[in-house]
C-alpha positions in Angstrom: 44.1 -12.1 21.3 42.2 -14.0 24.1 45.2 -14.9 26.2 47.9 -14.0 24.4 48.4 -17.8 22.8 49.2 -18.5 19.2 48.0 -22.0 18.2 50.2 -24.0 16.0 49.5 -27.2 14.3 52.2 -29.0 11.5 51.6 -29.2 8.1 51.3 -32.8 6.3 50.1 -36.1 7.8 52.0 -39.6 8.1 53.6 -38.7 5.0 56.0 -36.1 6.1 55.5 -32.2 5.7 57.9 -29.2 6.6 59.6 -30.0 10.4 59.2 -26.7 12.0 61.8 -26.4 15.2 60.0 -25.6 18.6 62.3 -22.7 19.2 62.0 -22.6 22.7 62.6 -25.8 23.8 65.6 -26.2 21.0 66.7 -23.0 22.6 66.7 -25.0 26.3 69.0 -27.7 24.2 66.0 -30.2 23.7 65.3 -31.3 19.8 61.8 -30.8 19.5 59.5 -29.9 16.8 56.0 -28.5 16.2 53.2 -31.1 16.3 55.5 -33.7 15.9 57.1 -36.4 18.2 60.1 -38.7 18.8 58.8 -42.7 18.0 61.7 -44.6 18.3 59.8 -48.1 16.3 59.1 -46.7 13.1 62.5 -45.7 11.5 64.7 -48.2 9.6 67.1 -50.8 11.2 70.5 -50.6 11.5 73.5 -52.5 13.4 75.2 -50.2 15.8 78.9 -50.3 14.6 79.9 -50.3 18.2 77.8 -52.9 19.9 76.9 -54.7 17.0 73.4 -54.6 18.5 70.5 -54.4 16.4 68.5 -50.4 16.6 66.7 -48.9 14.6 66.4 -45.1 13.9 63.9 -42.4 15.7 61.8 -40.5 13.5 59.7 -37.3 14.0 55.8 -38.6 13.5 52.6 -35.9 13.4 50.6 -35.9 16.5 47.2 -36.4 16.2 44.2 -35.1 17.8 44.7 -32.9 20.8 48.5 -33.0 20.4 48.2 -32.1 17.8 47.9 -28.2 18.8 50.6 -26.6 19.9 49.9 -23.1 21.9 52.9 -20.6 22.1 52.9 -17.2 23.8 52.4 -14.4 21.9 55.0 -12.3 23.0 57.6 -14.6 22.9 61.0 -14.0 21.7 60.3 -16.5 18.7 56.8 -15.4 17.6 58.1 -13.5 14.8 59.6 -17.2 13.5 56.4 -18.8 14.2 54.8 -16.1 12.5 57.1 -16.2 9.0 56.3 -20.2 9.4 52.6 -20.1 9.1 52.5 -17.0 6.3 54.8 -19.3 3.9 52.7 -22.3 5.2 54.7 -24.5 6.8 52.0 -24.9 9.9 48.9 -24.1 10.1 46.8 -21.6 12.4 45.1 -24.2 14.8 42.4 -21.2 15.7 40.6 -18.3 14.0 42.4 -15.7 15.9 45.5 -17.1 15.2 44.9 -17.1 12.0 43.9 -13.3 12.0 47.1 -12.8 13.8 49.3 -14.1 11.2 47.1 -12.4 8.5 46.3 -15.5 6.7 43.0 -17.7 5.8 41.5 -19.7 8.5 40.3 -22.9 7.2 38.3 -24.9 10.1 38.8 -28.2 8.0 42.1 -28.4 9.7 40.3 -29.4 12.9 38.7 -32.4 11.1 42.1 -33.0 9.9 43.3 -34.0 12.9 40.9 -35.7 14.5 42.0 -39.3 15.8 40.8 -41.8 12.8 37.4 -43.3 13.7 37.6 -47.2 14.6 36.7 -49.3 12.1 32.7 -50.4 11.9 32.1 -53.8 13.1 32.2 -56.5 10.8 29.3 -58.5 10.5 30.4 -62.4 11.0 31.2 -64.3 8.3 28.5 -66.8 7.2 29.3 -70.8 7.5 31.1 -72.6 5.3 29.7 -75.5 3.9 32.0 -78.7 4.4 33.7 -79.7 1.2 32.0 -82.4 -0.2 33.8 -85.7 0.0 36.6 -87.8 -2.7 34.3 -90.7 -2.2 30.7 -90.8 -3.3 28.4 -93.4 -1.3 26.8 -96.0 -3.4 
């Protein structure tokens, strides 16, 4: 493999899919997951029984684009994970040689995948509206 780097990417979009644990940086005691990260203003609100301050929950959200790849060495002491992860499908290969690696089918949609949504086209403006006509009728 061209630099001995396996490249990961999660499985499922905004909607959820399998939370694979970044073993070496859960290993280091930091909660951390493949192609995902922490957003602390999406999940649900809650009081904190102790402060009685309003919070609201952190939830895991896919990455997108770039981020979206995660590279890991290959002769890490958690390939083999990584490995078993991708041949039962929970991520993806994010390259072809990955994807030979783990013996399974590379399938380059997976980059259009997780391209950044394209901004919206430009609207074209709204055409005048003609003033309602009026209660009274001249005579």
């Amino acid at each position: 493999m061209a630099g001995d780097k396996i490249v990961l990417v999660a499985k499922g979009g905004p909607g959820g899919g399998p939370m694979v644990p970044d073993y070496e940086a859960q290993s280091a005691g930091v909660r951390r997951f493949i192609g995902r990260r922490l957003d602390r203003s999406q999940g649900k609100p809650f009081v904190d029984p102790e402060t009685k301050e309003p919070r609201r929950h952190a939830v895991f959200v896919p990455h997108a684009g770039d981020e979206a790849f995660v590279k890991k060495d290959v002769n890490s002491q958690f390939a083999m994970e990584y490995l078993v992860h991708l041949r039962h499908g929970d991520l993806l290969p994010g390259d072809e040689e990955t994807a030979r690696w783990a013996g399974v089918k590379w399938d380059p949609t997976v980059l259009e995948m997780l391209a950044p949504p394209a901004p919206p086209p430009p609207q074209a403006p709204s055409p005048p509206v003609p003033p309602a006509p009026s209660a009274k009728k001249d005579k």
